[in-house]
C-alpha positions in Angstrom: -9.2 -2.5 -22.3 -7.6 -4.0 -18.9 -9.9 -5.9 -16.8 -9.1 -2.7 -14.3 -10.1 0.1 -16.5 -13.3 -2.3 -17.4 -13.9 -2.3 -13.6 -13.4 1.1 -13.4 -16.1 1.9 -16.1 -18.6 -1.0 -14.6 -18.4 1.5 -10.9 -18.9 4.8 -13.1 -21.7 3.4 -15.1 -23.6 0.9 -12.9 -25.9 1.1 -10.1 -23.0 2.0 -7.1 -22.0 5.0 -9.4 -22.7 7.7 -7.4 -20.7 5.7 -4.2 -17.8 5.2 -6.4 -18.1 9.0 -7.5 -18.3 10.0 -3.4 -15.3 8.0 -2.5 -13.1 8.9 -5.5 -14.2 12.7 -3.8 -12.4 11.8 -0.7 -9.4 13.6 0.0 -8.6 10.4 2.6 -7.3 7.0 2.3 -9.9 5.3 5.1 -13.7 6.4 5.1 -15.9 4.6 7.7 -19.3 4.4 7.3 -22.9 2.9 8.5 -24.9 1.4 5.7 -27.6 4.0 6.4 -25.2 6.6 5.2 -24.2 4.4 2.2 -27.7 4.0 1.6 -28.8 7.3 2.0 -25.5 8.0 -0.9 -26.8 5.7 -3.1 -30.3 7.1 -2.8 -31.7 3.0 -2.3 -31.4 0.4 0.3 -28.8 -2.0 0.5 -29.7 -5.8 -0.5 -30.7 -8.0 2.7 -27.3 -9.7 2.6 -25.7 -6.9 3.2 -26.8 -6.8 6.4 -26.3 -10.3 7.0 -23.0 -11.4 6.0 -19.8 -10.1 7.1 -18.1 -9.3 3.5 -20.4 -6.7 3.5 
């Protein structure tokens, strides 16, 4: 397996799954969202540091 497919597998499989599964939905290349609509995706809030530091 290529480290890509392994990350691939990881999204499907782990915790951000079903926000992987919406943006591979997408029929567009750019989707801007607010974390409350992430959240509310993912069905759980986003760690603290997401809200505090700018990779986020």
């Amino acid at each position: 397996m290529t480290k890509h497919s392994n990350m691939t597998e990881a999204a499907r499989r782990g915790k951000y799954a079903p926000l992987y599964r919406y943006l591979c939905e997408l029929d567009q290349s750019e989707w801007r969202a607010s974390f409350a609509e992430i959240e509310e995706i993912l069905g759980f809030h986003l760690p603290q540091s997401a809200h505090e530091y700018p990779a986020w």
